[in-house]
C-alpha positions as CSV (number, residue, x, y, z in Angstrom):
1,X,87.8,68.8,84.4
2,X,85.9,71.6,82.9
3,X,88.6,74.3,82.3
4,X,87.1,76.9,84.4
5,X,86.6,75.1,87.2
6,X,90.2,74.3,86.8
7,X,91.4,77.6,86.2
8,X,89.6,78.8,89.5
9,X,91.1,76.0,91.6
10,X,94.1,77.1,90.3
11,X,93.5,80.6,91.5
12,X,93.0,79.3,95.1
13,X,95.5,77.1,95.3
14,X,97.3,80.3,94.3
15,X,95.6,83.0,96.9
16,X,96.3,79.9,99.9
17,X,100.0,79.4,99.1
18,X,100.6,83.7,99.2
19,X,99.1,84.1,102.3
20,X,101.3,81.3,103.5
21,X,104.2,82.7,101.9
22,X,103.5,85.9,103.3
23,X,102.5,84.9,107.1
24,X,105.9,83.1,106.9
25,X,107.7,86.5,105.5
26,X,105.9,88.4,108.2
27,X,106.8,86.2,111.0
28,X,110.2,84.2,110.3
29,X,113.4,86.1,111.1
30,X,116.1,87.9,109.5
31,X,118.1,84.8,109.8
32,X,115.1,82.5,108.0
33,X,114.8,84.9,105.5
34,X,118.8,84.8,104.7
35,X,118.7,80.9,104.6
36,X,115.9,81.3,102.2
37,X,117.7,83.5,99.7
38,X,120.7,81.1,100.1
39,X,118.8,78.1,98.8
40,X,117.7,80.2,96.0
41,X,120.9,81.2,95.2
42,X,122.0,78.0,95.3
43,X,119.6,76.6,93.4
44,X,120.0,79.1,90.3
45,X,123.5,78.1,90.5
46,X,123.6,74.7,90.9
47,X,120.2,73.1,89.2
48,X,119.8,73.3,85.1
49,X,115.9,75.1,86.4
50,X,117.5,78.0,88.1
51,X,120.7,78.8,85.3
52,X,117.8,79.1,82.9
53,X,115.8,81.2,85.7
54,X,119.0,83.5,85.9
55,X,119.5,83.7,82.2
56,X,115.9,84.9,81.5
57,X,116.4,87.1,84.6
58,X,119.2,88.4,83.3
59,X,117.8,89.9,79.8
60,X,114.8,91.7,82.2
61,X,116.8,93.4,84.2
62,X,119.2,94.8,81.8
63,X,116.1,95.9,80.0
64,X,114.7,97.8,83.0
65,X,116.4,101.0,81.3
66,X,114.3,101.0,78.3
67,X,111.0,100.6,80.8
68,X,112.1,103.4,83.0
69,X,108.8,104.9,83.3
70,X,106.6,102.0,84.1
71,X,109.5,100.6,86.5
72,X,109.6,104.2,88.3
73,X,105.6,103.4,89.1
74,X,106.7,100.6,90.9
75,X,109.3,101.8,93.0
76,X,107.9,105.1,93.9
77,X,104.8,103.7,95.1
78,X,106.4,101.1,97.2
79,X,109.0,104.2,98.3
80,X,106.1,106.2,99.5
81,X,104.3,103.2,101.4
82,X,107.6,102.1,103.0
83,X,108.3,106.0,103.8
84,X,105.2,106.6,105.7
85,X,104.9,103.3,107.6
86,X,108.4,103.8,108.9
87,X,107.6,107.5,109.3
88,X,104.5,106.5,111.8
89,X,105.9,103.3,113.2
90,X,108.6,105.9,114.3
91,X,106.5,107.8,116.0
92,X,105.1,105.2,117.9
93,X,108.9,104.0,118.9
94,X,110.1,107.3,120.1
95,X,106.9,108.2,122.2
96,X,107.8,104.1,123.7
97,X,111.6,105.4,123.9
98,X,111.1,108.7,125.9
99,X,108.7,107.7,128.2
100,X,110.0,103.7,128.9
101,X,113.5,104.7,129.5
102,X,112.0,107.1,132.2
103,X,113.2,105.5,135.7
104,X,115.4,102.6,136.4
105,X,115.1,100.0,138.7
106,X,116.9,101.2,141.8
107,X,113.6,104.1,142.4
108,X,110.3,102.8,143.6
109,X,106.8,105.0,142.8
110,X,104.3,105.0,145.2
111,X,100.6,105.7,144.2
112,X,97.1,105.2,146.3
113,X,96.2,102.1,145.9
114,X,93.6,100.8,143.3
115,X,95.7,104.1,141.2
116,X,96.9,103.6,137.4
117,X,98.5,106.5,137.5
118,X,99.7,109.9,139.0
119,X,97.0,112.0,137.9
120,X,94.6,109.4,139.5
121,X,96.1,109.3,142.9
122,X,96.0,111.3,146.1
123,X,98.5,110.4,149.2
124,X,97.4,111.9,152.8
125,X,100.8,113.3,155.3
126,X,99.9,110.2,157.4
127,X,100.5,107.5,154.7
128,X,103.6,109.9,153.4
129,X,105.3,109.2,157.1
130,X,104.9,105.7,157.2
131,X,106.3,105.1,153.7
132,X,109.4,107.2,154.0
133,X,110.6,105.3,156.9
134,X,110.9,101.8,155.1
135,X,114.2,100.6,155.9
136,X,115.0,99.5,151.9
137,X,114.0,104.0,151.3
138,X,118.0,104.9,151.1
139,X,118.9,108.0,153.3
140,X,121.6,110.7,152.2
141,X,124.3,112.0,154.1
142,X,122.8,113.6,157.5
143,X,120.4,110.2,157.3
144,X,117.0,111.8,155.4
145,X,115.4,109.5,153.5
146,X,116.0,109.9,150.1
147,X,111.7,110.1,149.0
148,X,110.1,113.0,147.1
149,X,106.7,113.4,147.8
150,X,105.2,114.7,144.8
151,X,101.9,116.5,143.4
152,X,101.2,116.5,140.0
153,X,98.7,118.9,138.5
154,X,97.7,120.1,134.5
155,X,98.4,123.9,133.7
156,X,97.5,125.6,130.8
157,X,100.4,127.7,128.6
158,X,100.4,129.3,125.2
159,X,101.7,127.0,122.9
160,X,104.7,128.3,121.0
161,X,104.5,129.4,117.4
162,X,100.2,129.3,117.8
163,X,97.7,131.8,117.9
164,X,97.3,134.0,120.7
165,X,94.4,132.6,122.6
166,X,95.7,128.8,121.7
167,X,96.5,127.1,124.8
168,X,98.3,124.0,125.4
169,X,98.7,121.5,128.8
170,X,101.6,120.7,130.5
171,X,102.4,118.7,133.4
172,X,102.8,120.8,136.6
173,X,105.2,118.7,139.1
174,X,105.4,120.4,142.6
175,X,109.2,118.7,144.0
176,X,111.0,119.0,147.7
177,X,114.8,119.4,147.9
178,X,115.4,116.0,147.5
179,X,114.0,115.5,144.1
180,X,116.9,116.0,141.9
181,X,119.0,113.4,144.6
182,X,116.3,110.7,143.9
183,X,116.6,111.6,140.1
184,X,120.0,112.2,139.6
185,X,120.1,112.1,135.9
186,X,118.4,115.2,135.7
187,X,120.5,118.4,135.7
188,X,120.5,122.0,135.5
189,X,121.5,123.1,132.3
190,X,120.5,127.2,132.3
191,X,119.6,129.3,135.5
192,X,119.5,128.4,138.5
193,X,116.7,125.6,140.7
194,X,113.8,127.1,142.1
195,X,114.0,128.8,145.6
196,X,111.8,127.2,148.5
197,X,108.6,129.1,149.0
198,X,108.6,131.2,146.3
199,X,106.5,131.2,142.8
200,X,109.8,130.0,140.6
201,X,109.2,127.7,138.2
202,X,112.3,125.4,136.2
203,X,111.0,123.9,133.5
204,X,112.4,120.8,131.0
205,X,113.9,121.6,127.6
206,X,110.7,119.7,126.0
207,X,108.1,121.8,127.6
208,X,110.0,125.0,126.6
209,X,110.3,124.0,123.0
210,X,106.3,123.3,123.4
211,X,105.0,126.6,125.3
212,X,105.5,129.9,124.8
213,X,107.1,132.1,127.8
214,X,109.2,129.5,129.2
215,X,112.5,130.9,128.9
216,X,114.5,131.6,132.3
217,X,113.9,135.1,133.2
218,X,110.5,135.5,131.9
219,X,107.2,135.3,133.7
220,X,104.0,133.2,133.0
221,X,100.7,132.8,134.5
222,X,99.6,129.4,136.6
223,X,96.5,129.5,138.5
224,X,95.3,132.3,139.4
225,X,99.2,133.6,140.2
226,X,102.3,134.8,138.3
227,X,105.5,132.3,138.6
228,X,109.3,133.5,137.5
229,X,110.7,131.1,135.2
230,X,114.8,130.9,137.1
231,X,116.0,127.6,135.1
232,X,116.0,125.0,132.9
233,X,116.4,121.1,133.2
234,X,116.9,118.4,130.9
235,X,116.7,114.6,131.9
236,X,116.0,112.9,128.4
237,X,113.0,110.8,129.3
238,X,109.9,112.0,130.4
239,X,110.5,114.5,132.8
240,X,112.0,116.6,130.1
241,X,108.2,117.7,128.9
242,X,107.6,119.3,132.8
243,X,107.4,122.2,134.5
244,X,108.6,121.9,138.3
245,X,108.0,124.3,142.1
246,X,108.1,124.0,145.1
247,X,105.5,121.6,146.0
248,X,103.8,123.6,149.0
249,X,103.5,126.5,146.3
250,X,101.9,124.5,143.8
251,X,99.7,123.1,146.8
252,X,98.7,126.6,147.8
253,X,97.7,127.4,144.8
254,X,95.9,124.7,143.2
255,X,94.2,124.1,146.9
256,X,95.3,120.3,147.4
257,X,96.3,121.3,151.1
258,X,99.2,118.3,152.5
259,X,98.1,115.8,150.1
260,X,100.5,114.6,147.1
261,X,99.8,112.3,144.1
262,X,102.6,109.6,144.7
263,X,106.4,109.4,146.4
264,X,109.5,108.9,144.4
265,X,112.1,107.0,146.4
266,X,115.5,106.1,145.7
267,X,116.2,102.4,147.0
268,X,119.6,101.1,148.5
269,X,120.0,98.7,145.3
270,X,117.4,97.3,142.8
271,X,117.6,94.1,144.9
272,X,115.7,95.7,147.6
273,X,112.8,96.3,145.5
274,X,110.9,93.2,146.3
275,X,111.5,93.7,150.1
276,X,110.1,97.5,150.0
277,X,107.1,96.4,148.2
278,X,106.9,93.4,151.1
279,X,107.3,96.2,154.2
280,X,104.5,98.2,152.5
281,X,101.9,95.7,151.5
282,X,102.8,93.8,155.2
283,X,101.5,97.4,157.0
284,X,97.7,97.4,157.0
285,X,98.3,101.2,157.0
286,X,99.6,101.6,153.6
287,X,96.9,100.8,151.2
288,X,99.2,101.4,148.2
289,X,100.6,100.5,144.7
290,X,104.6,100.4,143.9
291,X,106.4,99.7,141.4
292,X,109.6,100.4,139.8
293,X,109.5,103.9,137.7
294,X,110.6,102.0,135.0
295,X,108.3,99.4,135.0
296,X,105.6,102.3,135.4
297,X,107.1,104.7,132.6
298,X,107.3,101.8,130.8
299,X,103.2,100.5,131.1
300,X,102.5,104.4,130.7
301,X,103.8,104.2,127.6
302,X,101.9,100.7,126.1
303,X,98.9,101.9,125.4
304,X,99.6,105.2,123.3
305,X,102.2,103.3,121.5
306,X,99.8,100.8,120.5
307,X,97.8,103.0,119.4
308,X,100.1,104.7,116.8
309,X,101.6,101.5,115.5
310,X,98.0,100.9,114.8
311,X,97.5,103.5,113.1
312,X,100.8,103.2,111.2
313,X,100.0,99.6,110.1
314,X,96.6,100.9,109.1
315,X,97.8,103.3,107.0
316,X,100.4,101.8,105.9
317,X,97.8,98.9,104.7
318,X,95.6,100.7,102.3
319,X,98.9,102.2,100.6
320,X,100.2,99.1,100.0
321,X,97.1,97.6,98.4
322,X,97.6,101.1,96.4
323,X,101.0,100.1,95.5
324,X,100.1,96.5,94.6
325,X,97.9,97.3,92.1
326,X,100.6,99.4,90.7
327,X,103.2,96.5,90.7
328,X,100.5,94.2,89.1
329,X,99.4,96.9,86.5
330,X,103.3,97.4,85.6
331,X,104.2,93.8,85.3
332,X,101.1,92.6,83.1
333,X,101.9,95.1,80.5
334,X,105.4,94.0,81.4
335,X,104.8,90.4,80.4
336,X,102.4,91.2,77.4
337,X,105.2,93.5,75.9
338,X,107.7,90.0,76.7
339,X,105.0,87.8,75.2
340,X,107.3,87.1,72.1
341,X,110.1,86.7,74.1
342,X,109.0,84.5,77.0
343,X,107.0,82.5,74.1
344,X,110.1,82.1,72.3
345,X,112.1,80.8,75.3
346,X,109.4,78.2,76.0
347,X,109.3,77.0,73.1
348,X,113.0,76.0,72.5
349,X,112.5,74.2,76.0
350,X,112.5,76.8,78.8
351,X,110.0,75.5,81.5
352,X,107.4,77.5,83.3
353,X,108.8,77.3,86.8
354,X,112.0,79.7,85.6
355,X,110.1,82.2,83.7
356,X,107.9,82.8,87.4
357,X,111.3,83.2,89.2
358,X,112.3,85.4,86.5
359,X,109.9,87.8,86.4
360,X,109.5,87.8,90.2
361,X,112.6,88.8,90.5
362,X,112.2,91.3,88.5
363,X,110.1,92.4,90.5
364,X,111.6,92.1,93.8
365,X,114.3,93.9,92.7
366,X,112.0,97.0,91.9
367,X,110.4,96.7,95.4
368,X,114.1,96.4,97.2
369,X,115.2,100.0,95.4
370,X,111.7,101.2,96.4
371,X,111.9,100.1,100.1
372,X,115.7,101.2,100.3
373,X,114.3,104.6,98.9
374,X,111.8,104.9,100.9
375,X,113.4,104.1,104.4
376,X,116.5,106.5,103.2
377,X,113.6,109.2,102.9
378,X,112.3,108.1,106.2
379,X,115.5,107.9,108.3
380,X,116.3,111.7,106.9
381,X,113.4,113.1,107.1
382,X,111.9,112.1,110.5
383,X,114.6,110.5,112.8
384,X,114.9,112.9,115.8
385,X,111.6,115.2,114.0
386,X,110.1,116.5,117.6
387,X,106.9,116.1,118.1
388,X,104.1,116.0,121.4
389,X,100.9,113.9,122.0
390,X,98.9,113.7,125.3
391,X,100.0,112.0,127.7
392,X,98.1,110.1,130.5
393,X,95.4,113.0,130.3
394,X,97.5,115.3,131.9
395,X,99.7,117.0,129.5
396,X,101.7,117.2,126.5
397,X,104.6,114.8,125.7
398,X,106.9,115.9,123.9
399,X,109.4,113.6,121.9
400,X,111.1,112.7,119.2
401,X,110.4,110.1,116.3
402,X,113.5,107.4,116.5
403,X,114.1,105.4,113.1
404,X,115.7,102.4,114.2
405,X,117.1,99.3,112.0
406,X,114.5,97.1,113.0
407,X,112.3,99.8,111.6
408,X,114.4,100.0,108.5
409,X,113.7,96.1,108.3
410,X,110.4,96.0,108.7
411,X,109.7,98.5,106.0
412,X,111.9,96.7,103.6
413,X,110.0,93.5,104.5
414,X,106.7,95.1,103.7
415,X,108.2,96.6,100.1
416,X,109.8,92.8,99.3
417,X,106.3,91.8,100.3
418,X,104.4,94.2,97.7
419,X,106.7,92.9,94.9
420,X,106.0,89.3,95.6
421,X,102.3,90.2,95.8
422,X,102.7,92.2,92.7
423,X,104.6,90.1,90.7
424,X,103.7,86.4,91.2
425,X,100.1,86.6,89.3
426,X,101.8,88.2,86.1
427,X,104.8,85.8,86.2
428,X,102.0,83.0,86.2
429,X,100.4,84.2,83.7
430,X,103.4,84.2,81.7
431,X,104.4,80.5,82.3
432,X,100.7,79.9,81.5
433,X,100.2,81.2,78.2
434,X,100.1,79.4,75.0
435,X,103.4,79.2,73.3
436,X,101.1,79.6,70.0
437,X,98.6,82.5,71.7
438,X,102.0,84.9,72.9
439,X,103.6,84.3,69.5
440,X,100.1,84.8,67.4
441,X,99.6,87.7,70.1
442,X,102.9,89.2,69.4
């Protein structure tokens, strides 16, 4: 066979078996991966192959010292790839976290029907009577049905910390009595709750670390009228990014007359579920979509956090194909300044395969201290960093990025993966070359 043709066939047999290699990385679990690395070990224990893989191993990595500025390359580019894809992928995962663990299963949300959301929905007083006396609704003491009729509306505030005429928009939730009762994770933690009837506003400690003029005793301006800001809440979810009235206020003054956007009910158990969705879709009069809050916090939530782990995998992409060329740049002038020495070792009967293992995991060990760096950079710089997006076109959600461990895992994944990509052509190339061209080369 004519020797380029074999070379380039050699090449693609190559590319095919690291995309394999790296589809299973991707995909297999942690507990895969760990039997992996325990046949490896295994084998440079046990076979006469891998003792001469861990004795060439051996003299690179105690020689890493002496190459401390071309292995620094290597793991401060993988460091700053692993760093930002954790840094955005934890974005995405505390945006999922605030607004998914919104709700639980014992509350019910009802919207019009053929409504996706809140903002989209308008309930009439007639359909608000007939849903508030389903039997599943629980009632409180003197027998009221535990339901909040709400009405949900964007207001514009000063953000805090911008310029003057730099506006923001939060979500404006006008409440009854009952809506702390249905949500009873939510408390009062400064002031006092709003009176009935009058322009007083509380407001949730994410929306007063957003807007300016939000602290209890000040005044702001909603509409066309001036509310008195007499609390603050705090729920940790969603909620935490509103501002709450009375709802007949807000009504008044947004002119939505007895309408609402949707009813919050609190069940008698999370068994009953089914059966209220049964009563309601069984009366031709109520033309309507429920679900559990947290199933509909949690679709809320999917398609903004899709959106940001796409952009983080983006991202994170066209730095790693940065940091691969880095990796192959520093291990080819790796292996040509180990030419002699790898030539030698062949020659007195060293075989290819443990030269490959040995400079890939040389390799690998660069990209593990680069994606241990990296996600130590992440995890202190950006877990609980608060942040706000837009939020179902209404208003602005404020949360905070969460670093998790499967985070922390994923990123060292992708660094392990930029060292195998980045190390497996130059240790080929090593086991390749002429034992007579390394030494004449030398």
């Amino acid at each position: 066979m004519h020797p380029f043709l074999k070379s380039v066939l050699q090449n693609a047999g190559l590319v095919f078996a690291l995309v394999i290699a790296l589809v299973v990385w991707i995909l297999a679990p942690w507990y895969v991966l760990l039997a992996l690395a325990v046949i490896a070990a295994l084998w440079m224990l046990l076979s006469h192959g891998g003792r001469q893989a861990a004795s060439v191993s051996h003299v690179g990595i105690s020689t890493l010292g002496q190459r401390l500025g071309a292995s620094s390359v290597v793991v401060i580019g993988i460091a700053g790839v692993v760093a930002v894809l954790v840094a955005l992928l934890s974005m995405a995962e505390g945006y999922r976290h605030t607004v998914g663990s919104t709700g639980d299963a014992s509350t019910a949300i009802v919207l019009r029907g053929g409504s996706a959301a809140e903002v989209m929905s308008v309930i009439d007083r007639s359909l608000i009577n007939t849903v508030v006396q389903a039997p599943e609704i629980a009632r409180d003491a003197s027998g009221r049905p535990l339901a909040s009729p709400e009405l949900v509306v964007a207001a514009n505030l000063p953000l805090r910390g911008g310029a003057p005429d730099e506006d923001g928009s939060v979500q404006f939730r006008g409440v009854g009595e009952l809506a702390f009762q249905v949500r009873p994770n939510l408390r009062i933690v400064e002031g006092r709750m709003f009176e009935t009837g009058r322009r007083e506003l509380i407001v949730g400690k994410g929306a007063r670390r957003q807007f300016a003029g939000l602290e209890p005793g000040q005044t702001v301006r909603l509409g066309s009228d001036t509310w008195e800001v007499v609390g603050a809440f705090e729920s940790n979810d969603a909620n935490d990014s509103e501002i709450w009235a009375d709802a007949e206020v807000v009504a008044t003054t947004y002119r939505r007359g007895s309408s609402r956007a949707s009813i919050t009910a609190r069940l008698t158990s999370a068994d009953a579920f089914k059966a209220f969705k049964a009563t309601l879709d069984a009366d031709p009069r109520t033309q309507v979509e429920v679900s559990t809050t947290l199933d509909y916090f949690a679709k809320q939530s999917e398609g903004m956090s899709k959106v940001l782990r796409i952009i983080g995998i983006v991202v994170g992409s066209i730095m790693a194909v940065g940091a691969v060329f880095g990796a192959l740049n520093t291990m080819f002038a790796t292996v040509a300044a180990r030419a002699r020495e790898i030539a030698t070792l062949r020659a007195i009967g060293f075989r290819g395969l443990p030269v490959v293992v040995a400079v890939m995991l040389e390799t690998m060990l660069l990209a593990l201290l680069g994606g241990v760096l990296g996600g130590f950079i992440a995890w202190v710089v950006f877990d609980g960093y608060g942040a706000s997006t837009l939020a179902g076109g209404v208003g602005q959600m404020t949360f905070e990025f969460l670093v998790t461990p499967a985070l922390l895992w994923s990123g060292l994944k992708w660094a392990l993966a930029i060292g195998f990509v980045g190390g497996l052509f130059p240790a080929v190339r090593a086991a390749q070359l002429p034992v007579t061209t390394a030494l004449r080369a030398a």
